[in-house]
C-alpha positions in Angstrom: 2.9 -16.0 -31.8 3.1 -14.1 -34.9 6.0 -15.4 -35.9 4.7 -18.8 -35.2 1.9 -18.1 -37.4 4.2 -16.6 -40.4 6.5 -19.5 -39.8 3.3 -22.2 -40.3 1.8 -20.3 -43.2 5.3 -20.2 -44.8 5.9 -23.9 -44.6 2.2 -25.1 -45.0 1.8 -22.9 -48.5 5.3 -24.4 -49.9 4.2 -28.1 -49.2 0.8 -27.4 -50.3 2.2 -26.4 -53.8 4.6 -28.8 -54.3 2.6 -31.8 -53.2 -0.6 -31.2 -54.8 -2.5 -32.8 -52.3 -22.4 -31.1 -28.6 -23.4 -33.2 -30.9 -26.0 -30.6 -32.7 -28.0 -31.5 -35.3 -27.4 -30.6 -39.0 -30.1 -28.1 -40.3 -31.6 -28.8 -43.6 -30.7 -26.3 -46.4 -34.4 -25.1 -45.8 -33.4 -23.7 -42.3 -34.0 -20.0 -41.6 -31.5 -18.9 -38.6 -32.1 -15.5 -37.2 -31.1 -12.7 -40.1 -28.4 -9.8 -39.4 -26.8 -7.7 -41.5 -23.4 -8.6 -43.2 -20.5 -7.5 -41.4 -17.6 -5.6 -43.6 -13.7 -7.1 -43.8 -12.7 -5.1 -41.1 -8.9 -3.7 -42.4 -6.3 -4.2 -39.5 -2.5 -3.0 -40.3 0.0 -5.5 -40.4 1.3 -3.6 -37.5 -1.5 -3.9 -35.9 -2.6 -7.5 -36.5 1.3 -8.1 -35.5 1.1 -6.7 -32.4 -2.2 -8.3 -31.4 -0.8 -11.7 -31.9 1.9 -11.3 -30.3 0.6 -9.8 -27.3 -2.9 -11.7 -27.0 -4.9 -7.7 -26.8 -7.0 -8.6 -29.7 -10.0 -6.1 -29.7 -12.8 -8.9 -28.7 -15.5 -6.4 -29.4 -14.9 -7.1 -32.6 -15.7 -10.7 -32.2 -19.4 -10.2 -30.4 -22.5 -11.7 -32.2 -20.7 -13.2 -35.4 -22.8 -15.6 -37.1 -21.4 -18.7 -39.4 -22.5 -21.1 -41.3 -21.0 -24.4 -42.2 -22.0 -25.8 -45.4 -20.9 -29.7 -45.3 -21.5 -31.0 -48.7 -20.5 -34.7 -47.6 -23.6 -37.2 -46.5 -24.8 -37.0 -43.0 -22.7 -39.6 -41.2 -20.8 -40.5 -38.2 -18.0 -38.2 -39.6 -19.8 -35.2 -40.9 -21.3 -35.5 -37.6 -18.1 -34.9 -35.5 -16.8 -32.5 -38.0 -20.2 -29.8 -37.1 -19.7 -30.6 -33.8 -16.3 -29.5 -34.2 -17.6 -26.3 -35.9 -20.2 -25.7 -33.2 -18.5 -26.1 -29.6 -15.6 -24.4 -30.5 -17.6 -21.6 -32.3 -20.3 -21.4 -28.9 -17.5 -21.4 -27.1 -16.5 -17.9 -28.5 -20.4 -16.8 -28.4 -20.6 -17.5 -31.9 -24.0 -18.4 -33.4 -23.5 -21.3 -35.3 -25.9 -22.7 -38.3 -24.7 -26.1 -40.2 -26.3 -27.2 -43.6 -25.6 -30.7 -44.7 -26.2 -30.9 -48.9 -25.2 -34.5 -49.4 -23.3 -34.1 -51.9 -25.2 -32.6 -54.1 -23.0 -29.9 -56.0 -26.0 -28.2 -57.2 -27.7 -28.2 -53.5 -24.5 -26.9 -52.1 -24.2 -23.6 -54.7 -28.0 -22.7 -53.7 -27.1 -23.1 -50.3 -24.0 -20.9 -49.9 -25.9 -18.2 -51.7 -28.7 -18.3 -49.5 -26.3 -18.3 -46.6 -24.5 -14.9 -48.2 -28.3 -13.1 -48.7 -28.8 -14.0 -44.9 -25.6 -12.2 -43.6 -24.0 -14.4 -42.2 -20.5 -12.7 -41.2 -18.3 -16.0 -41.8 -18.8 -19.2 -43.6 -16.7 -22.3 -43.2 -17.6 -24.8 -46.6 -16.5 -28.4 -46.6 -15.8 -30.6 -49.7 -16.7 -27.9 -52.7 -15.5 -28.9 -55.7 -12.9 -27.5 -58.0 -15.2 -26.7 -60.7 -17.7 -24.1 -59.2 -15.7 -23.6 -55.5 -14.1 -20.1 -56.6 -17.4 -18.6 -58.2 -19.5 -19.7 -55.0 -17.3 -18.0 -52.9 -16.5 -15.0 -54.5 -19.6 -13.3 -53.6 -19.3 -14.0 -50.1 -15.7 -12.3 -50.3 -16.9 -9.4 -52.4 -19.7 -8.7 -49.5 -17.0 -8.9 -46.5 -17.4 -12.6 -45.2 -14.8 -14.2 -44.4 -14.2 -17.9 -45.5 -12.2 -20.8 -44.1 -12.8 -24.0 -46.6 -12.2 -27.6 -45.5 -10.9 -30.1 -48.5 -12.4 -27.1 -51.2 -10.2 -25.3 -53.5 -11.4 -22.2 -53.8 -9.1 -21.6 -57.3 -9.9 -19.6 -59.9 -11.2 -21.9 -63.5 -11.7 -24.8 -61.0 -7.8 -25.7 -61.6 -5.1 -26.4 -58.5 -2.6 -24.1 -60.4 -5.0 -21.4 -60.6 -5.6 -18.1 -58.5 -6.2 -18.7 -54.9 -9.5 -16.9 -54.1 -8.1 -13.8 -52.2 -8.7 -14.0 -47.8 -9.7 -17.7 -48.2 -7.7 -20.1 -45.7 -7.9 -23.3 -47.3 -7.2 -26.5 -45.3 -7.1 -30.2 -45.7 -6.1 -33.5 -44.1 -2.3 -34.1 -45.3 -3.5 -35.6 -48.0 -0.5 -37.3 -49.3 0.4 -38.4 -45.7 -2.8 -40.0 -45.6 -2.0 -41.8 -48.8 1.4 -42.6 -48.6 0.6 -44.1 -44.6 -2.3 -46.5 -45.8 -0.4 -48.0 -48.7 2.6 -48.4 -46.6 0.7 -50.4 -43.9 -0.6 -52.2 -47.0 2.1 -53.3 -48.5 4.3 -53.5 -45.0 1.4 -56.3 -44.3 1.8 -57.9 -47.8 5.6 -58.5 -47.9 5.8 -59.3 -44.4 3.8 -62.6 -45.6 6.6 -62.9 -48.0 4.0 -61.3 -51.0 5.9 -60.1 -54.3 5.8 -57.2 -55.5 3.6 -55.3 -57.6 1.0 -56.1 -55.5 -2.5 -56.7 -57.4 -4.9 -54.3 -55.9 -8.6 -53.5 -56.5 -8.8 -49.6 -56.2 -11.6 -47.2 -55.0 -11.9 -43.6 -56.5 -14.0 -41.0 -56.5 -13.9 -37.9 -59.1 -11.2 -36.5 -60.9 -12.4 -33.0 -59.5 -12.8 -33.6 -55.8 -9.6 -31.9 -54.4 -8.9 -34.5 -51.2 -9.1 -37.6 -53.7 -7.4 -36.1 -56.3 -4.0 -35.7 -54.2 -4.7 -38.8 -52.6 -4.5 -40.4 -56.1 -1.4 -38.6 -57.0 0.4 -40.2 -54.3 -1.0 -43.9 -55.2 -0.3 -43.3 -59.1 3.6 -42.7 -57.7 3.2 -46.4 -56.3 2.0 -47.7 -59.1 4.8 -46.2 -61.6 7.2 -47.4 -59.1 6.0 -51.1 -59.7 5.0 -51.7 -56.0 1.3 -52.0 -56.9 -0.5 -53.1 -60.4 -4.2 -51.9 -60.2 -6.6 -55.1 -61.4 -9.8 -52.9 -61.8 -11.2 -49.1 -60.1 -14.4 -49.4 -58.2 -16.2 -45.9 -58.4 -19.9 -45.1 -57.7 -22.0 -43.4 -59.7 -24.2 -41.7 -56.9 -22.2 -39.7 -55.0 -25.4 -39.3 -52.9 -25.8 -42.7 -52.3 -22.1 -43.9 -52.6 -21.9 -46.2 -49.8 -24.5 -48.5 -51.4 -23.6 -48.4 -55.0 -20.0 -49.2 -54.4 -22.3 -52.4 -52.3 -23.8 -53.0 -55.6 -20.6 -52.5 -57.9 -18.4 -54.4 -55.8 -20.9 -57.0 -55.7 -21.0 -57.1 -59.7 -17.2 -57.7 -59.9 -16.3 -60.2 -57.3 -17.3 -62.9 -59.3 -14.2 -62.1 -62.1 -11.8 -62.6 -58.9 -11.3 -65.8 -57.5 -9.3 -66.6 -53.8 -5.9 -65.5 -53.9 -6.3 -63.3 -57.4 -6.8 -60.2 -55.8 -3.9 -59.0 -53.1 -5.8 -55.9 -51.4 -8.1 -53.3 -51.6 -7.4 -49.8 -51.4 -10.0 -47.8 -49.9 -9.2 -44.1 -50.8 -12.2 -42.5 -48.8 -14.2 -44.9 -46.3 -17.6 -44.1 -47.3 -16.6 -46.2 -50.4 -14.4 -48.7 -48.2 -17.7 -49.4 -46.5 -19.6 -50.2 -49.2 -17.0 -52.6 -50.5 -17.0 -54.1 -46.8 -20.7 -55.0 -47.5 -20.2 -56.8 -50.7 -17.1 -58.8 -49.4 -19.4 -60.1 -46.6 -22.2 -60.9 -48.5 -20.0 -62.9 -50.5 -18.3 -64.5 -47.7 -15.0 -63.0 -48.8 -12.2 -62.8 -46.2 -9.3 -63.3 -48.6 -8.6 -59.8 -49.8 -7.4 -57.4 -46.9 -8.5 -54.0 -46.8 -6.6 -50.3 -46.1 -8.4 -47.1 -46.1 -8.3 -43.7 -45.6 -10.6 -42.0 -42.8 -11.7 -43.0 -39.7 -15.0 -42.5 -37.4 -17.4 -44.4 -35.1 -18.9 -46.3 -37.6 -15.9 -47.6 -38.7 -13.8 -48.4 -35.5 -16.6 -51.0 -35.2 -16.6 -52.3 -38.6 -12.8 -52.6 -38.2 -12.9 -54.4 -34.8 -15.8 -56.9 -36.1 -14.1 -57.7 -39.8 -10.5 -57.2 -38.6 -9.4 -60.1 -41.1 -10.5 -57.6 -43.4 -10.6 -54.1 -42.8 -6.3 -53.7 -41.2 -5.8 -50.4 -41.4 -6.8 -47.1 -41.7 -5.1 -43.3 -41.8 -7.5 -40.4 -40.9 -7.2 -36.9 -39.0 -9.7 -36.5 -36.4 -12.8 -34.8 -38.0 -13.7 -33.0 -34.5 -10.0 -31.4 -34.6 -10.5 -30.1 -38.1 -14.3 -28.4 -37.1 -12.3 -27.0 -34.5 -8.9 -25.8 -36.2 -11.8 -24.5 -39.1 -13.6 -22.3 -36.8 -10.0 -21.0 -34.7 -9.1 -19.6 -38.4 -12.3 -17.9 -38.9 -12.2 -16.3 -35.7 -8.9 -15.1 -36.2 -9.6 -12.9 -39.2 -13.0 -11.8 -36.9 -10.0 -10.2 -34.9 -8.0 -8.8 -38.0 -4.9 -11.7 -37.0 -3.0 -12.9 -39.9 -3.8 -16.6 -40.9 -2.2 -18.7 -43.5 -3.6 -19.4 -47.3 -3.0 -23.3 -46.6 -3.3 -25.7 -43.2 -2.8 -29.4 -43.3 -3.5 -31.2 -40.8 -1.1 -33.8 -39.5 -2.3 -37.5 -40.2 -1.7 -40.7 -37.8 -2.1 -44.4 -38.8 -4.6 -46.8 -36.7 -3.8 -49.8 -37.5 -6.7 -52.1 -36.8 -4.8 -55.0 -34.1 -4.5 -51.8 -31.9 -7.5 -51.4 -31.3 -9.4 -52.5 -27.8 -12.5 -53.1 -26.9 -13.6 -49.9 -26.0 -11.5 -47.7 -28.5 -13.6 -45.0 -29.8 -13.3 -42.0 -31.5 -13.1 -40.0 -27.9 -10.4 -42.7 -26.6 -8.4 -43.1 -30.0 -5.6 -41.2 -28.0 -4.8 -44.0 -26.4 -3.9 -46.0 -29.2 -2.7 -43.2 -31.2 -0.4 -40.8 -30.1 -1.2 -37.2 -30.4 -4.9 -37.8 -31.4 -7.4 -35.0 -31.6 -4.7 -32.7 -29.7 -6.4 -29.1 -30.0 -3.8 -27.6 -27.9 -0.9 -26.6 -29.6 0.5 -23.7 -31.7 -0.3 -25.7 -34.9 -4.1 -25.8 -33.9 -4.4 -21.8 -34.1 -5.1 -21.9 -30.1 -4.0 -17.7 -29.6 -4.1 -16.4 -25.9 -7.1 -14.3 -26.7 -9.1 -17.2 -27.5 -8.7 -18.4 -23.7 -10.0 -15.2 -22.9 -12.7 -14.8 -25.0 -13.9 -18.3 -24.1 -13.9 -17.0 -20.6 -16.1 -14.0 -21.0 -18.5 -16.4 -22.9 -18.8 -19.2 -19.8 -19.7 -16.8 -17.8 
């Protein structure tokens, strides 16, 4: 399994260079969880750590009355939702104790809380969508004190730069970003010449940042298509509150419809769907089924939307959030137990194309439609031997 694990980290660090890109409740960053000290880095030798994933006899003492936070610095939707729970089951299952802080994307909210989770000794922390510009300072700290991190779509480089210093012990994992990318503009232009369309296609674009690591490698990937003269972007859509982005890209969207009559506008490319949402909402308030849609991310929330406006909404490509909480919290309990894990994990990403969908598709059932959805159990997901153990001990 080592050599699985070498093999993975080898091949997910090369392609992460060269291509950049339960159900419990969310506690508010006010939240006091039961206090304990910080645990030190425990040092393992390679030898060690070799032969305890190769053999399964990690030391599970080691692994008794951990304590992690997850700091989600996304709004508390359908998706954050199934991203904690994720986080949770799978750390409970280990007899972790498991806090989550949702910051809504408040950059400022997310720094306080991260260094009121290091004070409260917490011995891991997993944080989701930190941004390039303060990720490596926050999390420093937390390193320097003996916490181990696993970040989620958060670069944790030095000088908030992608070419910069990878923050030492930090596993760093995203959705393939640039699968995600490359599989929605696909479907959208696959759907577009298939009705005989010529190309560049005139699309209305949705963006978020530069700085926000996911976007900004899902925009390298559409700037590639656009250089290529497949698409020619008519106007970006971008919200200026990221706390409220869902109804200010409602309101924007709104403003510019008007400059776009039937059949001037090809598609619109939803590059995260919190803003593909609020675009949704303008389009139908404007009676506007003439411009398709294709986004990245999937939850709930949206399988419905798609079913319901599925002239509009005909695609999406997404990783399943649960998978990720779950993959997150496999990493951080590996280096609990001193196993070698990789500086980069991308997930793999599927396309759901919105005429596959039945009736009673959810997020639970998308495996049906999609082949390979939400599969925790293979090598690629981080499930060791000693993880079926220790989940054992802990049903007991």
């Amino acid at each position: 399994m080592k050599k699985v694990l070498a093999f993975i980290s080898a091949v997910v660090m090369a392609s992460a260079l060269f291509a950049s890109c339960s159900s419990a409740p969310a506690a508010s960053s006010s939240a006091a969880p039961a206090s304990s000290a910080p645990a030190s880095s425990e040092a393992v030798s390679s030898a060690a750590a070799s032969s305890a994933a190769a053999t399964g006899d990690v030391d599970l003492s080691k692994l008794a009355g951990k304590k992690v936070a997850v700091v989600r610095n996304l709004a508390a939707g359908d998706h954050t939702q199934q991203f904690l729970d994720g986080c949770v089951s799978e750390g409970k299952s280990f007899g972790f104790t498991v806090d989550t802080y949702v910051t809504d994307g408040d950059d400022a909210k997310t720094q306080e809380v991260v260094a009121q989770c290091i004070s409260k000794g917490y011995n891991g922390i997993i944080l989701s969508h930190g941004q390039l510009s303060y990720t490596y300072d926050m999390l420093k700290p937390a390193r320097d004190a003996g916490i181990e991190v696993v970040t989620f779509d958060s670069m944790p480089m030095k000088g908030g730069d992608a070419k910069g210093e990878l923050l030492q012990g930090v596993t760093s994992t995203a959705q393939d970003d640039q699968a995600l990318a490359q599989l929605s503009l696909d479907s959208m232009l696959s759907e577009y010449q298939a009705k005989g369309g010529k190309l560049p296609m005139k699309v209305l674009k949705t963006f978020m940042g530069p700085g926000i690591p996911p976007l900004d490698r899902r925009n390298v990937v559409y700037t590639k298509y656009e250089q290529e003269g497949k698409i020619k972007t008519l106007e970006v859509i971008a919200p200026s509150d990221p706390a409220n982005a869902r109804g200010d890209m409602t309101n924007k969207t709104a403003a510019i419809l008007p400059k776009y009559p039937a059949g001037s506008v090809d598609a619109i490319w939803g590059c995260y769907d919190e803003l593909a949402k609020g675009v949704l909402q303008a389009l139908n308030d404007a009676g506007r089924t003439d411009i398709p849609m294709y986004t990245i991310d999937v939850s709930n929330d949206d399988i419905n939307l798609m079913r319901t406006n599925n002239k509009v909404w005909r695609s999406t490509a997404a990783v399943d959030p649960k998978l990720i909480g779950i993959v997150d919290m496999r990493l951080l309990a590996s280096k609990f137990a001193g196993v070698e894990t990789p500086d980069y994990y991308n997930l793999s990403a599927s396309s759901i194309k919105t005429d596959e969908l039945k009736p009673d598709t959810s997020m639970t059932t998308l495996n049906q439609v999609v082949k390979g959805w939400g599969d925790a159990s293979t090598d690629a997901s981080f499930n060791l031997p000693w993880m079926d153990t220790l989940r054992k001990q802990n049903s007991k």
